[in-house]
C-alpha positions as CSV (number, residue, x, y, z in Angstrom):
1,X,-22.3,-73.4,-63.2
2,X,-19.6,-72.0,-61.6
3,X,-19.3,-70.3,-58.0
4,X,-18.6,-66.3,-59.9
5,X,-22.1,-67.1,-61.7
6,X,-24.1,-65.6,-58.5
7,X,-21.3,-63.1,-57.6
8,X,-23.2,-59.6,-58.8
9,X,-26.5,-61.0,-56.8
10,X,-24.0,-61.0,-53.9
11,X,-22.8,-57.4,-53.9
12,X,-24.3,-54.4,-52.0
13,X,-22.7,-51.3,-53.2
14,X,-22.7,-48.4,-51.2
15,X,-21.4,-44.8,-50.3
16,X,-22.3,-41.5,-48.8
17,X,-22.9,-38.1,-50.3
18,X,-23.1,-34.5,-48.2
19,X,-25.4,-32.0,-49.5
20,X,-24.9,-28.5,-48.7
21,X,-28.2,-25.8,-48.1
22,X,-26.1,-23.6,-50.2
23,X,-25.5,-25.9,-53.1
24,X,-22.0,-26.5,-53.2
25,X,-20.6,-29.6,-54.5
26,X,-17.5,-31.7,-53.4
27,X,-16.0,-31.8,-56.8
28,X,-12.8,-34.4,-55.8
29,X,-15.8,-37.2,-55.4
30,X,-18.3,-36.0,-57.4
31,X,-18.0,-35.6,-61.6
32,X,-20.3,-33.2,-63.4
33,X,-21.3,-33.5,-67.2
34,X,-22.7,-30.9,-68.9
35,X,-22.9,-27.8,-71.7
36,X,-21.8,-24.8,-68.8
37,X,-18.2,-23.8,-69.2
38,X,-16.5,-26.2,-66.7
39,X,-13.4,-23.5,-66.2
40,X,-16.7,-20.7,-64.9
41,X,-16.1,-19.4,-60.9
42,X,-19.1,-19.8,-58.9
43,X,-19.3,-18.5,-55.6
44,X,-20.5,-20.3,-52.7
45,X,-21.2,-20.1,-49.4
46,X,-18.6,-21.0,-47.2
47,X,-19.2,-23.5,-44.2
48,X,-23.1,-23.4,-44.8
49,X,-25.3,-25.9,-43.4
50,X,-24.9,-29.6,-44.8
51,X,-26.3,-33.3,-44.1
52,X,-25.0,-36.3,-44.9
53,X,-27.0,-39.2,-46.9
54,X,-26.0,-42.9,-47.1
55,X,-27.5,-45.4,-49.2
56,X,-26.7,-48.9,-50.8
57,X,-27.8,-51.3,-53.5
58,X,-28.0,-54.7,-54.6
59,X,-30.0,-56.3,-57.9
60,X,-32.6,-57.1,-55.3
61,X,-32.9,-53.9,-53.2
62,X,-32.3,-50.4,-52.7
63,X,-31.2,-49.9,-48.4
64,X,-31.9,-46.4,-47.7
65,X,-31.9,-43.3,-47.4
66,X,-29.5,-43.4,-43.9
67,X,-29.8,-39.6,-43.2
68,X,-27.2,-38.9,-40.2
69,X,-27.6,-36.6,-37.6
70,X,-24.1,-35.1,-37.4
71,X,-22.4,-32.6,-40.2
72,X,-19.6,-35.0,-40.5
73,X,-19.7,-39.0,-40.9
74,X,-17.0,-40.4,-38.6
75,X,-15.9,-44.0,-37.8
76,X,-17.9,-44.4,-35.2
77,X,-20.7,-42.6,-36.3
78,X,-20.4,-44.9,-39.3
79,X,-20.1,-48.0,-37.3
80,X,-23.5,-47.0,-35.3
81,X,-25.4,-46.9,-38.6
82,X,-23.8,-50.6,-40.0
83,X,-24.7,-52.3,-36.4
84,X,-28.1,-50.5,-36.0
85,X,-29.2,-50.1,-39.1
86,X,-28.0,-51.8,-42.1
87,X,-26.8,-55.1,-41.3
88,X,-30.5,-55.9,-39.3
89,X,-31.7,-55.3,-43.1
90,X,-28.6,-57.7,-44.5
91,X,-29.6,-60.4,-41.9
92,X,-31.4,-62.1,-44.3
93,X,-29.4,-62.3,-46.9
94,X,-27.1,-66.1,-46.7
95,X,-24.3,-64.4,-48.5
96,X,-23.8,-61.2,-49.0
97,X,-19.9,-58.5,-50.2
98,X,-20.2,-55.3,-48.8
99,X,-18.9,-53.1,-51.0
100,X,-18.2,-49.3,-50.1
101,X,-16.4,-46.4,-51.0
102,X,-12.8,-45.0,-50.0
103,X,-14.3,-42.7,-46.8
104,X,-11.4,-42.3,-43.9
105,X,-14.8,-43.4,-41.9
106,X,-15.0,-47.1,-43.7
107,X,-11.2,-47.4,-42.9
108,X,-12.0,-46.9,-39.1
109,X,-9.9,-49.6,-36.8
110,X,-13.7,-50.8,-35.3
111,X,-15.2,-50.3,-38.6
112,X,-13.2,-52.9,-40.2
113,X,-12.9,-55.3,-37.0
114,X,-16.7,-55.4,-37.2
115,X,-16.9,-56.0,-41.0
116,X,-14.1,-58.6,-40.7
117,X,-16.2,-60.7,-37.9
């Protein structure tokens, strides 16, 4: 058996969404399949209230929801939920790739000095 046999136990996916009161959706990160006419306008309301949900997975587990208390995820903000919330759940685990998305917030300085120790 080789050591790539166990790699997909290994990996905890992960990423954030934002959900707006008024239903708008961030369509850059976010793909939509359906029967509507994708080319329709739909009006929205602009800046309305949102919150921001993170979540991760493994084949063992399901870590969340993360709700955070500001309108927008930022390094640091992102860095208080990994050291005070989701690695004391990972703490368990021998071995373990954290996997996450392409946020400016994972790309943080502190963010990935903490990730790299």
């Amino acid at each position: 058996m080789s050591s790539d046999d166990h790699f997909l136990e290994k990996v905890q996916f992960s990423d954030e969404a934002t959900f707006h009161d008024s239903g708008a959706v961030n369509r850059r990160t976010v793909r939509i399949w359906g029967s509507e006419n994708s080319h329709a306008c739909v009006e929205h309301q602009r800046d309305s209230p949102k919150f921001n949900v993170f979540c991760a997975i493994s084949n063992q587990k399901v870590y969340g929801p993360f709700f955070f208390a500001e309108e927008t995820v930022t390094g640091m903000t992102y860095l208080d939920m990994l050291q005070l919330w989701l690695m004391s759940q990972l703490q368990n685990i021998p071995t373990f790739i954290f996997q996450q998305g392409g946020s400016a917030a994972h790309f943080h300085c502190e963010v990935r000095q903490y990730l790299n120790t």
